[in-house]
C-alpha positions in Angstrom: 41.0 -28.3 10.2 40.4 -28.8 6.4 36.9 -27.6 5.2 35.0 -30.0 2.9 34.6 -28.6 -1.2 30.8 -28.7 -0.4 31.2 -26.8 3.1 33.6 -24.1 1.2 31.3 -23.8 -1.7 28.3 -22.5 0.7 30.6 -20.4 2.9 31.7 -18.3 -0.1 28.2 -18.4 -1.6 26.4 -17.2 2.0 29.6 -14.6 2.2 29.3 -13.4 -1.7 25.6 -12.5 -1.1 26.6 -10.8 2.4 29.7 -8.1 1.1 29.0 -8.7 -3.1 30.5 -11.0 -5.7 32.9 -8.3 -6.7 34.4 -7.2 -2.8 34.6 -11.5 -2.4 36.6 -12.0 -5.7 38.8 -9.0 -4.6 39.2 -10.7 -1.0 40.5 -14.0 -2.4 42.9 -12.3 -5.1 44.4 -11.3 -2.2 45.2 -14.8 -0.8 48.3 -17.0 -1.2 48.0 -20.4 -2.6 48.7 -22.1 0.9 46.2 -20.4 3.0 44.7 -23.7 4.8 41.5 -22.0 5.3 40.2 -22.1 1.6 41.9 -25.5 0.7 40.0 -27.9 -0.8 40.0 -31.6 0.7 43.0 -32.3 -1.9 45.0 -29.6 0.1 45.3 -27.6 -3.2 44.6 -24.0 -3.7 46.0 -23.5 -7.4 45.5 -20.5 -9.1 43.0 -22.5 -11.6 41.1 -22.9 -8.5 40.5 -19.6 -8.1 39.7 -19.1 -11.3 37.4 -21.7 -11.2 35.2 -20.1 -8.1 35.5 -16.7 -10.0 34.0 -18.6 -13.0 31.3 -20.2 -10.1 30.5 -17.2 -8.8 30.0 -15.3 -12.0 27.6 -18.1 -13.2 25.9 -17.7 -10.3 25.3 -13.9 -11.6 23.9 -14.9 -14.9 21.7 -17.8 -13.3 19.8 -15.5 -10.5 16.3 -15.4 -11.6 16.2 -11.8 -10.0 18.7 -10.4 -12.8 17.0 -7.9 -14.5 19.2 -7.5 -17.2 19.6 -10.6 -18.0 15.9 -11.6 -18.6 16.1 -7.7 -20.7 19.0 -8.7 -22.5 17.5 -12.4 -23.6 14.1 -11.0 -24.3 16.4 -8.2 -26.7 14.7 -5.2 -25.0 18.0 -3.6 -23.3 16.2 0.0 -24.2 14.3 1.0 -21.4 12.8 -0.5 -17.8 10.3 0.8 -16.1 10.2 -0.1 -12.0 7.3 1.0 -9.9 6.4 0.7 -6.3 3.0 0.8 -6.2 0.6 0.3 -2.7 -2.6 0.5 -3.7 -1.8 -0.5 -7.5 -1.7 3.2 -9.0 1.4 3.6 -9.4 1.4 -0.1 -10.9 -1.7 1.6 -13.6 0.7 4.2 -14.7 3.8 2.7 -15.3 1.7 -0.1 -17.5 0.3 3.3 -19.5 4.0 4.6 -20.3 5.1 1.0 -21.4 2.0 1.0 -23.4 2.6 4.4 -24.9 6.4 3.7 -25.7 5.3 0.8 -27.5 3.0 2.9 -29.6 5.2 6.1 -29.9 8.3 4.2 -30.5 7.7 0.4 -31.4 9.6 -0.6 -28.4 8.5 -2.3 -25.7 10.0 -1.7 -22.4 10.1 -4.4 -19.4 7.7 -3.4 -16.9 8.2 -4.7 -13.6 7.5 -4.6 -10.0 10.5 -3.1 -8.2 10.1 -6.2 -5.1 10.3 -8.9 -8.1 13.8 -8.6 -9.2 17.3 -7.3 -7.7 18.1 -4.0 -8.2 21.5 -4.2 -7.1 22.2 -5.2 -10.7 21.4 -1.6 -11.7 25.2 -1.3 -12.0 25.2 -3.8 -15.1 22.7 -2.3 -17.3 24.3 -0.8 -20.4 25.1 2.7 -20.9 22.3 3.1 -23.7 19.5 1.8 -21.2 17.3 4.0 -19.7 15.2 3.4 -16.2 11.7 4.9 -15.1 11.2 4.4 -11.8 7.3 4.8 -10.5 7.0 5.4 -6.6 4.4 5.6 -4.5 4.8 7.2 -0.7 2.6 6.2 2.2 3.1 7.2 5.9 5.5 9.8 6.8 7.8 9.6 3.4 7.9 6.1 3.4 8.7 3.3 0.0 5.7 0.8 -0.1 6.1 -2.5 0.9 7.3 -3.8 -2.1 10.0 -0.8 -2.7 11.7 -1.6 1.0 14.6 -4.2 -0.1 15.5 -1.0 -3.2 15.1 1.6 -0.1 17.4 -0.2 2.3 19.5 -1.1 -0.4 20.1 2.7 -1.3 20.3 4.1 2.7 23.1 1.4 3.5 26.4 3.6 4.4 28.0 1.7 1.5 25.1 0.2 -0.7 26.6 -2.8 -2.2 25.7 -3.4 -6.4 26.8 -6.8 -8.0 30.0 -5.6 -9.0 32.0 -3.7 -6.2 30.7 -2.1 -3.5 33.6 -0.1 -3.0 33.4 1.4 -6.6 33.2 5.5 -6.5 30.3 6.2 -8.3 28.6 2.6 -9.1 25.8 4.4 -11.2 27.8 7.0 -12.8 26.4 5.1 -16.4 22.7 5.4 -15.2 20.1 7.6 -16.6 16.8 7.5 -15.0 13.3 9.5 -15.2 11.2 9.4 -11.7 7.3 10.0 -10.5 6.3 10.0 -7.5 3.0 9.3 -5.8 1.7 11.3 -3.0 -0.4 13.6 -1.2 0.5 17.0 0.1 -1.2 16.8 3.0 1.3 14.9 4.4 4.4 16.4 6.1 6.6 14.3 4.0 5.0 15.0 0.3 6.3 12.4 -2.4 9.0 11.5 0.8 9.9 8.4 -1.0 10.8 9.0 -4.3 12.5 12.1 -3.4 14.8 10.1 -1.1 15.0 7.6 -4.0 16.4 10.4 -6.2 18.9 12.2 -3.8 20.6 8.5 -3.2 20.8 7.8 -7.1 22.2 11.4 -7.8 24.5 10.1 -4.8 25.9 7.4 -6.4 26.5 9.1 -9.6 23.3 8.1 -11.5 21.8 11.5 -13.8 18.2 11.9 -14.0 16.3 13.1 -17.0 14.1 15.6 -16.6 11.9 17.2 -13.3 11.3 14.6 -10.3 7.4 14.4 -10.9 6.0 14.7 -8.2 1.7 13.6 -8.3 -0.2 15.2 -5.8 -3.5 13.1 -4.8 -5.1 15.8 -3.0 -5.2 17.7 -5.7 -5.6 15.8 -9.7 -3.0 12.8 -9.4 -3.9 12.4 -13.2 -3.6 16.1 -14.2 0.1 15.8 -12.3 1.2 12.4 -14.3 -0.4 13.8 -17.4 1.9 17.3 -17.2 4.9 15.1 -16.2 4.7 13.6 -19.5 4.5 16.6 -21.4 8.6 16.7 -20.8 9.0 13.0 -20.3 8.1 12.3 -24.1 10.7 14.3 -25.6 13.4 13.8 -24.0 12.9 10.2 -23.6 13.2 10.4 -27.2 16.1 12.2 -27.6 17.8 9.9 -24.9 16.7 6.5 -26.3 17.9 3.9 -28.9 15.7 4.1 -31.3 14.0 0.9 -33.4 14.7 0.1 -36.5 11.2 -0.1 -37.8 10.5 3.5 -36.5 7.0 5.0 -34.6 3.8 2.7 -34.6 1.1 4.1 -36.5 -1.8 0.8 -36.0 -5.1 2.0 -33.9 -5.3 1.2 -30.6 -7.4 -1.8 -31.8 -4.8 -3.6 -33.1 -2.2 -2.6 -30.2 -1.3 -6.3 -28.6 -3.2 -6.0 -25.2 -1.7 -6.5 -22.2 -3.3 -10.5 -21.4 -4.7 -13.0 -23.2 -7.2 -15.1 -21.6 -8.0 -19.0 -22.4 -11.0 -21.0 -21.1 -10.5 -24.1 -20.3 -12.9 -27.3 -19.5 -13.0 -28.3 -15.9 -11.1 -31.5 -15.5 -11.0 -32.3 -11.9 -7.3 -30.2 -11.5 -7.3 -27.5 -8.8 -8.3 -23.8 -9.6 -8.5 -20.9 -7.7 -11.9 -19.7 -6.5 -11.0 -16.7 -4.7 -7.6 -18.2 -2.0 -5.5 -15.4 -1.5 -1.3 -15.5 -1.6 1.1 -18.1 -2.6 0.9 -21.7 -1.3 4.1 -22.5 -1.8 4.8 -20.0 1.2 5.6 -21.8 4.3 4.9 -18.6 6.8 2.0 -16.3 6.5 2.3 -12.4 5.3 1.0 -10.2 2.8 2.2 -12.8 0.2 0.2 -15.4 2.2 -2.3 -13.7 4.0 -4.1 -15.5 7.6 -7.4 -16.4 7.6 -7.8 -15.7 10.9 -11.1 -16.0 13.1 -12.7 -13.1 13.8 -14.9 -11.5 16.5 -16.4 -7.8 16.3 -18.9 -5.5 17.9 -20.3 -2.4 17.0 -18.6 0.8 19.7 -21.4 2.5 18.5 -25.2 1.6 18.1 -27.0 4.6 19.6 -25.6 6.1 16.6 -27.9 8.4 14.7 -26.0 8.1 11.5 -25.7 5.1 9.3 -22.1 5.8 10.4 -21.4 2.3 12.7 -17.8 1.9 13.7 -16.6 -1.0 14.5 -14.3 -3.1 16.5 -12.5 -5.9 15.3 -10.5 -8.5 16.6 -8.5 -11.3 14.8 -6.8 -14.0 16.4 -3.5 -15.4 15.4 -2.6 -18.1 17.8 -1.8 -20.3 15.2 0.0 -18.6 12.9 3.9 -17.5 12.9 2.8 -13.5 13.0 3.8 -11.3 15.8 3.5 -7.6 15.8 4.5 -4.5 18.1 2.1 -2.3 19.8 1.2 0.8 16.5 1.6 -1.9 14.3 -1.1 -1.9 11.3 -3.5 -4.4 10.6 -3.9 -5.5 6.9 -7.5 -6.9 6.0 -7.8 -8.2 2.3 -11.6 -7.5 1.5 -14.2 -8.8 -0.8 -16.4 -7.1 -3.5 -19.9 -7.0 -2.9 -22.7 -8.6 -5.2 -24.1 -6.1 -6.5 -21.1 -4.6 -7.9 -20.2 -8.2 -9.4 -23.5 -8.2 -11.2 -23.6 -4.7 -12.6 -20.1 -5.5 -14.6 -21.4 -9.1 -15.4 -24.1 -7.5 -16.7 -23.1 -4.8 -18.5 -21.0 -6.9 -20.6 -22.9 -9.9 -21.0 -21.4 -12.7 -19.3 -23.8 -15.5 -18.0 -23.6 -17.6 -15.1 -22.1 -20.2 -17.4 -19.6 -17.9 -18.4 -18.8 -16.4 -14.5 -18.2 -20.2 -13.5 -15.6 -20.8 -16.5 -12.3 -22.5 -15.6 -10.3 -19.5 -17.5 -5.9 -18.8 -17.2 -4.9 -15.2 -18.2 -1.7 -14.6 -18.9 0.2 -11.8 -19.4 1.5 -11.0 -22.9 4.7 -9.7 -22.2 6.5 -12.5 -20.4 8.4 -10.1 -17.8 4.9 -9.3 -16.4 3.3 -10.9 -13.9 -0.4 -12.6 -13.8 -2.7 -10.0 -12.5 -4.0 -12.4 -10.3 -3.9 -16.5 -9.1 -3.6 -18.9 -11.9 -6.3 -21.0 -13.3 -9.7 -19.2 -12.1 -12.9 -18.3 -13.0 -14.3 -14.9 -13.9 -16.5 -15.0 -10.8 -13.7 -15.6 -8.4 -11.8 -12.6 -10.2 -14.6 -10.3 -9.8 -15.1 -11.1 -6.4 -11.8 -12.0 -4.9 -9.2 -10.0 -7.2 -10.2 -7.4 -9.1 -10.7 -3.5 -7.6 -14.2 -2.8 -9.3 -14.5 0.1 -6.7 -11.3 1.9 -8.5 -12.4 5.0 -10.4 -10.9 4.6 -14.4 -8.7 6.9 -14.9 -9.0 8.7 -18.6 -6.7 6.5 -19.9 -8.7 3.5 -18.8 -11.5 5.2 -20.7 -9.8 5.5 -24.0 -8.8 1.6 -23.8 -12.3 0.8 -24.4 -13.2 3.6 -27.1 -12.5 1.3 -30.0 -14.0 -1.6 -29.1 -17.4 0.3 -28.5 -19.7 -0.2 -31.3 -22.8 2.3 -30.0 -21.3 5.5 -31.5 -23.3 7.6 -29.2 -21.6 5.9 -26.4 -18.2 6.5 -28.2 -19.2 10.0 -28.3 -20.0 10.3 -24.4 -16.6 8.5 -23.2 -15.0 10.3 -25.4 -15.8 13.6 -24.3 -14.4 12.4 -20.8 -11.4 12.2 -22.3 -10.8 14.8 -23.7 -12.6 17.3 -21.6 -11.1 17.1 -18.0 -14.2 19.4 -16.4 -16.7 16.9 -17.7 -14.4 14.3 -16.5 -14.1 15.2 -13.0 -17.6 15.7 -12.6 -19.0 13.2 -14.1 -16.0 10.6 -12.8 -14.0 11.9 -9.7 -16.9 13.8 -8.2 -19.7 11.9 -8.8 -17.2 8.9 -7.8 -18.0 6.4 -10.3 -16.4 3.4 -10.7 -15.9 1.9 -14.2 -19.0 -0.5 -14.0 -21.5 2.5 -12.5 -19.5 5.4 -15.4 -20.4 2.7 -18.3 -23.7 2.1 -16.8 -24.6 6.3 -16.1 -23.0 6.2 -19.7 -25.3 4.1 -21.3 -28.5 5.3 -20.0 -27.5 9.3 -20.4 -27.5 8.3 -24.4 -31.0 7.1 -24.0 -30.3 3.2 -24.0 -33.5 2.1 -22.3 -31.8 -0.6 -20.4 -27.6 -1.3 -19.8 -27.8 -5.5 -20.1 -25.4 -6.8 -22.2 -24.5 -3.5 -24.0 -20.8 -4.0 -24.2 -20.6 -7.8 -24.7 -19.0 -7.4 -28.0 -15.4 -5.9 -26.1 -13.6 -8.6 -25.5 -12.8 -9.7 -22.1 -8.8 -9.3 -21.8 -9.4 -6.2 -22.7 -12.0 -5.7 -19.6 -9.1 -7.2 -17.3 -6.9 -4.5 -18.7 -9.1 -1.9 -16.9 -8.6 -3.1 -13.5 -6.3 -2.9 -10.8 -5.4 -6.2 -8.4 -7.8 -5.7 -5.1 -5.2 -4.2 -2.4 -5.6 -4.7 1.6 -6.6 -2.0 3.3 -4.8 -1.2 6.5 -5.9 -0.1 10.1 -3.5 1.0 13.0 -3.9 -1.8 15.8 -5.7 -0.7 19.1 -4.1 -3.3 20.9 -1.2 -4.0 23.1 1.3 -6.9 22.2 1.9 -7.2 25.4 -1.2 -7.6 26.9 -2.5 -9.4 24.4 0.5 -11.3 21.6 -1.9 -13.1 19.9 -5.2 -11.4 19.8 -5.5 -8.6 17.9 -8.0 -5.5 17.5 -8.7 -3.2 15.1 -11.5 0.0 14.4 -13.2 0.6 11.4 -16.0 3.1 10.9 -18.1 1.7 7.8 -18.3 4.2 5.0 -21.5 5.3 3.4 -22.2 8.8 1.3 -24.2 10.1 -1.0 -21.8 12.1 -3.9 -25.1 12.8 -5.9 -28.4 12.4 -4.5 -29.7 9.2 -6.1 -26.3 6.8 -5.0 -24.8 5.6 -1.9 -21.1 4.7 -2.4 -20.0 1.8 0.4 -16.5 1.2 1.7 -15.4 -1.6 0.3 -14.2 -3.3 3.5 -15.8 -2.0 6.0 -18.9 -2.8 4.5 -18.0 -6.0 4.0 -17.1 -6.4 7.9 -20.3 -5.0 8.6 -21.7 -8.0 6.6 -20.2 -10.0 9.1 -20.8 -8.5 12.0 -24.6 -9.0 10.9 -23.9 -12.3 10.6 -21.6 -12.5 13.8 -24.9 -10.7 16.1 -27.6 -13.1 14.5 -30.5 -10.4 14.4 -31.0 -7.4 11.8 -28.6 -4.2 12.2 -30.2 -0.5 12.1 -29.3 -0.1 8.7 -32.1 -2.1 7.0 -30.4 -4.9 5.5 -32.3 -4.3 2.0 -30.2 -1.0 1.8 -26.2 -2.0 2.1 -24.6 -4.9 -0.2 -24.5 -8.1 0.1 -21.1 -10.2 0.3 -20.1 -13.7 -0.1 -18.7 -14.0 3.1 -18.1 -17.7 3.3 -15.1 -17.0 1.7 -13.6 -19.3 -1.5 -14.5 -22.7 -1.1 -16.6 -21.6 2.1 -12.8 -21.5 4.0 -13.8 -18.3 5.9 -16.7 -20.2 7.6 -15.8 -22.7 10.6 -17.1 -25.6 9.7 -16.8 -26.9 13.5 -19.4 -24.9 14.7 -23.2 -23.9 13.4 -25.4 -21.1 15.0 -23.8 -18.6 15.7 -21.6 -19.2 13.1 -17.8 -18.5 13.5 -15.8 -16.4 10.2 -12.5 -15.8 9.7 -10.9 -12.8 7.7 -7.4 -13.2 5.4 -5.0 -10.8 7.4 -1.9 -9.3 7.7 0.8 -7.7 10.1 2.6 -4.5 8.6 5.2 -2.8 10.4 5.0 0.8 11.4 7.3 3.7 13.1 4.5 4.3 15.0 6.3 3.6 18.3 6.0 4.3 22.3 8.9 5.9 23.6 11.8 3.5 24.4 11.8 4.2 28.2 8.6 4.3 29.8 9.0 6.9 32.2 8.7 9.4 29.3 5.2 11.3 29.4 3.0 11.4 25.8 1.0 13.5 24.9 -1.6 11.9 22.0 -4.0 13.0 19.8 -6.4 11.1 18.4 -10.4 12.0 17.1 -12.3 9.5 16.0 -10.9 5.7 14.8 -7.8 7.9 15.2 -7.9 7.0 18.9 -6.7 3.1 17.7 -3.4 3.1 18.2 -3.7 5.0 21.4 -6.2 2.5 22.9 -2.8 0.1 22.4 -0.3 2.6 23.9 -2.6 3.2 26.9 -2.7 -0.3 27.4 0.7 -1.0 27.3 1.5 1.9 29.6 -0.6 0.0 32.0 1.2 -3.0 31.4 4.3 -1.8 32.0 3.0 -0.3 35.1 1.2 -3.0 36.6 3.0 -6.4 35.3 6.2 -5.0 34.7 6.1 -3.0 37.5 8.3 -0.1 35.9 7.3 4.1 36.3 5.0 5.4 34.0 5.4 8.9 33.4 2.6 11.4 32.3 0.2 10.0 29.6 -2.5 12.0 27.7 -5.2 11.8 25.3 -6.8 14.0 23.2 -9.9 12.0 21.9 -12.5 14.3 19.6 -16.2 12.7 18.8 -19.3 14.5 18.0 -21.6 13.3 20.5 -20.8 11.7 23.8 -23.8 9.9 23.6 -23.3 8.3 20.7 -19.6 8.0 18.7 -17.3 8.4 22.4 -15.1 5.2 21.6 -14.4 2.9 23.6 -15.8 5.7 26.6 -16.5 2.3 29.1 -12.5 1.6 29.0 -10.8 4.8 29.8 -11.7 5.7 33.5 -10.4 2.0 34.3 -7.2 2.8 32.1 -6.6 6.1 33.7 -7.0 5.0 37.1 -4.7 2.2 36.7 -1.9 4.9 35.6 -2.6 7.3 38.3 0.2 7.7 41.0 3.3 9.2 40.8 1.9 10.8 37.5 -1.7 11.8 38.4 -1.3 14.4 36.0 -2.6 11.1 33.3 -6.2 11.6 32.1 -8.5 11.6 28.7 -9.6 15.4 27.6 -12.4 15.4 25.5 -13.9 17.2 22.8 -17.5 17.2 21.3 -18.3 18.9 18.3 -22.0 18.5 18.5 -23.1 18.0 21.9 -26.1 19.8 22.7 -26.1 23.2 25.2 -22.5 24.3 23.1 -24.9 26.9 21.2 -23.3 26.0 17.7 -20.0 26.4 18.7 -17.9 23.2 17.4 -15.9 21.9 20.0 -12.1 20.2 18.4 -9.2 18.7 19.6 -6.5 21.6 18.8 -9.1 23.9 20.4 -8.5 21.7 23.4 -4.9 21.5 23.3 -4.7 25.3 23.0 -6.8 25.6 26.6 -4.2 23.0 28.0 -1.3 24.8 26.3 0.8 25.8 29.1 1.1 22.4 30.3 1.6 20.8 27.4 4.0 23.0 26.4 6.0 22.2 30.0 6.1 18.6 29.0 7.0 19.2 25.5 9.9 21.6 26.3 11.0 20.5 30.0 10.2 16.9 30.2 11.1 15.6 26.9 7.3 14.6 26.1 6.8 12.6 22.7 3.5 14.0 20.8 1.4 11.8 18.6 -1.3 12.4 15.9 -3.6 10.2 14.5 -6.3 10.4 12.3 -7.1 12.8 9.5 -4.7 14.5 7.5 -6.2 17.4 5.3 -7.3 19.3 8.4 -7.5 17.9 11.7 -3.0 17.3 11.6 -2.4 20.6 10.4 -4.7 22.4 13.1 -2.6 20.4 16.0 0.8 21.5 14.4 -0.6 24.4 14.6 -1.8 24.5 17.5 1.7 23.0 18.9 4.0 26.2 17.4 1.1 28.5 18.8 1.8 27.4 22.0 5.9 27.4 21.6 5.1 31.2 20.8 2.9 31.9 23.7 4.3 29.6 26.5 8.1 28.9 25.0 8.5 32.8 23.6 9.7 31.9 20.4 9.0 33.2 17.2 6.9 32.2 14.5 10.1 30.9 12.8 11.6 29.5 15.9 8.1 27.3 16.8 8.3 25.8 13.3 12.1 24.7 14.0 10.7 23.6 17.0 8.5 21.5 15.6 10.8 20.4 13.2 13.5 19.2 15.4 11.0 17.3 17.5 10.1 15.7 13.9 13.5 14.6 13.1 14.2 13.4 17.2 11.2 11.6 16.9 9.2 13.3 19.3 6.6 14.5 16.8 4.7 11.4 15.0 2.1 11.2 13.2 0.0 8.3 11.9 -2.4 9.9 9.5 -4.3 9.6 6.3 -5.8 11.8 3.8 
């Protein structure tokens, strides 16, 4: 049977992007001109036919919007790129600083761009004379951030396939690349991603410039990116093409900024007021997050803390999302009122001026908007913009030049150039940009911070501030027991870094808001003491307008996959670990353990928790579930059960009561499942302390109980690590 042109044309282009435009064109030199498969309704298969699809196929090339090097090449900036994959949009920060930088070191101005928005498998194509930066952020245990996935898998494939031919030795043997990495050594896997990155580069014949940076956020991430740069500089100028017009000398004032903004009148024509995601999207995700309706209750209201924790539940019957039980839970907050007003008015913008129709727009035309396009300032400041984010020095020394108080120049100045006054005024006072300028202002002897600034112009305000991320929760619920509704815990932060100023969460505050809302009567906290949010949402969308008192709200959301996984068979015991709102994601195992038992009617095997509070009384989540759980798993594996630890309950004379101090009293039997029964071991919760006390506590018992050494309980541990028999869901 003869195929159609039409019907040829989309087999080879669905094949080309499968195996690569090069491996296809090599495929069909290998055809003779009467193979009846590719002949064309005319029964001809000419050798100018071929050509003619190789011509196709190569315009297809130059045509993808996702070719990097083409958009460098036609915007005549084939010097230098710089990729980052950023999660929380630090990463994004410093890779716009080095483009900034080479434009004022060098005169040239690199392409910055976000490693999701183009193909990377054009990386073969760039010239010889090009140079690549890659930024990478690591979240998890060594994993790329969502938006560095599609590079990741693209570079772990047993062949990775670039543009040209995947079976080419060394596709990158012409690339030269610098890398920093994001991370935090309290993790296991410290910087995991962009080391990967860099072994699979060196792998396919790619040279790297310099050291791997590798930023530490436990420690000074800006100290680490700082020293990286010390060797990145020179040798990034040795390496690179030089311009013709030499180094740019102009101020930082008269540096093009990176957006320029244009107010507009309000004509009737849509705007954004705060929506989230693309529109054009026809599923929901993180480019389109859910508003879905919510429902929440506070786990813990005898609490003598302002600590509440909360938990939350979203429901997504109608939407498209599905998730597995340890999945996270992305919730895209809002910033609270105050916050908005202090940077309003600090640098003088009215009402008038918050309710302007405005369009900012990026100057470089390989960047993306920082945020939806038309808004207003208002919308931005509530709906888009991270005013929690502390400014980082170089974020101070943006807005040195446009400051016309010279004792104020004087005091932001010192920040930046003395890194003990800055991390005590800044990072451990934890200021954000609005509250620094504000501290600023007033330490100089200004009676009053209104409308100090308004002379700096507002694009270059924008410049200061990240886009407002999600933040992300491990889901306490099981997707089988419950596919569509969801659950969460959040503990809402408050603290006091100096003694005059509480610092809020910025989302679980704003739940808190609505939980308010959600019990119609006054919380603990006095109401007059935490911030206030819109929480109507843009356009009042986050409100049900179907119902009145008590009012129904919905939440934008998000599903995010993890590795956070039960055991494939079910007969396998777990042993878990999980203090605090690390319990979550074992409130969802447990519950799918039971579902498995009870509906599926399959063999559980032993299941154990390790749940750490301070006071029964008062913080023991979810403590009215668990003997109904534990009952239900009873049986053939009786050996199931909850083993508690409180740090603070009264008649322990002072003596503080942890999980790994439980673990170690129920080492033996741990230890039996761990090294006789195959046993998975999970950990969730924090990762500075709390993780590396159970690891410990894990090789202490392989010494006592298993009679290894200190060496062979750290292989130990190790190989249950890279079985996946040791995982851990944690955060710093």
């Amino acid at each position: 049977m003869l195929k159609s042109s039409s019907s040829l044309d989309r087999q080879l282009m669905l094949l080309a992007g499968t195996v690569g435009v090069g491996t296809l064109l090599a495929w069909l030199a290998t055809r003779t001109s009467t193979d009846t498969t590719l002949s064309l309704s005319s029964g001809s298969t000419s050798k100018g036919t071929k050509m003619d699809l190789l011509e196709k196929n190569s315009q297809q090339v130059k045509d993808d919007p996702r070719n990097f090097v083409k958009l460098m090449n036609d915007q005549n900036r084939n010097e230098l790129i710089i990729f980052y994959g950023s999660q929380t949009g630090t990463g994004e920060d410093y890779a716009q600083r080095l483009g900034k930088e080479c434009k004022k070191r060098y005169n040239i101005q690199p392409m910055v761009a976000d490693i999701e928005s183009y193909d990377l498998r054009y990386l073969d194509t760039l010239s010889k004379d090009s140079i690549v930066v890659f930024v990478i952020s690591t979240y998890g245990e060594g994993d790329p951030t969502d938006s560095a996935v599609e590079f990741w898998e693209l570079l772990h494939r047993d062949v990775p396939t670039f543009s040209n031919d995947c079976a080419m030795e060394n596709p990158l043997g012409h690339l030269r690349y610098f890398i920093f990495g994001l991370g935090n050594r309290t993790y296991e896997h410290f910087n995991g991603a962009s080391i990967a990155m860099d072994k699979k580069l060196a792998k396919l014949g790619a040279t790297r410039l310099g050291e791997l940076g590798a930023g530490d956020d436990d420690a000074s991430l800006e100290d680490d990116f700082m020293a990286w740069q010390e060797q990145f500089w020179p040798l990034l100028s040795d390496a690179m093409v030089k311009s013709e017009d030499g180094p740019n000398n102009n101020n930082e004032q008269q540096q093009q900024r990176a957006y320029t903004v244009t107010e507009k009148e309000d004509d009737g024509s849509f705007y954004y007021m705060g929506e989230l995601g693309d529109a054009q999207l026809t599923t929901w995700s993180a480019k389109r997050p859910y508003p879905a309706p919510v429902d929440m209750y506070d786990l813990t209201p005898n609490s003598r803390d302002q600590r509440h924790c909360l938990h939350v539940q979203v429901d997504l019957s109608n939407s498209n999302m599905s998730y597995t039980t340890g999945d996270h839970l992305g919730i895209w907050p809002t910033n609270n009122e105050l916050e908005i007003s202090l940077v309003a008015s600090l640098f003088g913008w009215s009402n008038e001026r918050l309710d302007k129709v405005i369009s900012v727009c990026p100057t470089d035309p390989t960047n993306k908007p920082p945020f939806p396009q038309p808004t207003t300032l208002r919308a931005a400041l509530r709906h888009y913009l991270d005013l929690a984010q502390l400014p980082s020095r170089s974020t101070i020394e943006t807005l040195v030049p446009y400051c016309s108080d010279d004792k104020l120049k004087s005091f932001l100045q010192n920040l930046i150039d003395d890194k003990a006054d800055y991390k005590r005024v800044v990072l451990d006072a934890v200021r954000n940009l609005g509250q620094l300028l504000s501290f600023a202002l007033l330490s100089t002897g200004r009676v009053s911070s209104e409308n100090a600034l308004q002379d700096i112009p507002l694009n270059v305000v924008l410049e200061c501030y990240s886009r407002l991320q999600p933040r992300y929760y491990s889901i306490s619920s099981s997707s089988s027991e419950s596919a569509t509704k969801v659950t969460a815990t959040a503990v809402t932060l408050q603290y006091n870094p100096t003694a005059d100023r509480t610092i809020y969460g910025v989302n679980t505050n704003y739940l808190w808001a609505i939980n308010e809302r959600l019990a119609a009567a006054a919380s603990t906290t006095s109401s007059a003491e935490t911030p206030k949010y819109m929480i109507e949402g843009p356009r009042r969308q986050y409100l049900d307008q179907n119902t009145t008192e008590p009012p129904h709200f919905k939440i934008p959301v998000h599903l995010r996959k993890s590795t956070f996984r039960l055991p494939a068979s079910s007969s396998t015991p777990v042993i878990m670990v999980g203090p605090g709102t690390g319990v979550a994601p074992f409130r969802g195992f447990i519950r799918e353990r039971v579902y498995q038992k009870q509906v599926l009617g399959e063999q559980v095997g032993t299941t154990v928790l390790f749940f750490g509070c301070r006071r029964s009384t008062e913080d023991y989540l979810y403590a009215d579930e668990w003997p109904e759980l534990f009952t239900a798993l009873e049986g053939d594996n009786n050996a199931s059960r909850i083993i508690t630890a409180f740090s603070r309950e009264p008649g322990q004379e002072g003596k503080k009561v942890y999980v790994q101090h439980r673990l170690a009293e129920h080492g033996e039997e741990m230890w039996d499942l761990l090294a006789n029964h195959g046993a998975h071991f999970y950990v969730c919760g924090d990762a500075k302390y709390m993780a590396k006390d159970v690891q410990q506590a894990v090789m202490d018992m392989a010494q006592s109980f298993g009679g290894l050494t200190v060496d062979g309980a750290s292989a130990f541990v190790q190989t249950l690590r890279k079985s996946n028999r040791y995982v851990e869901d944690i955060w710093a």
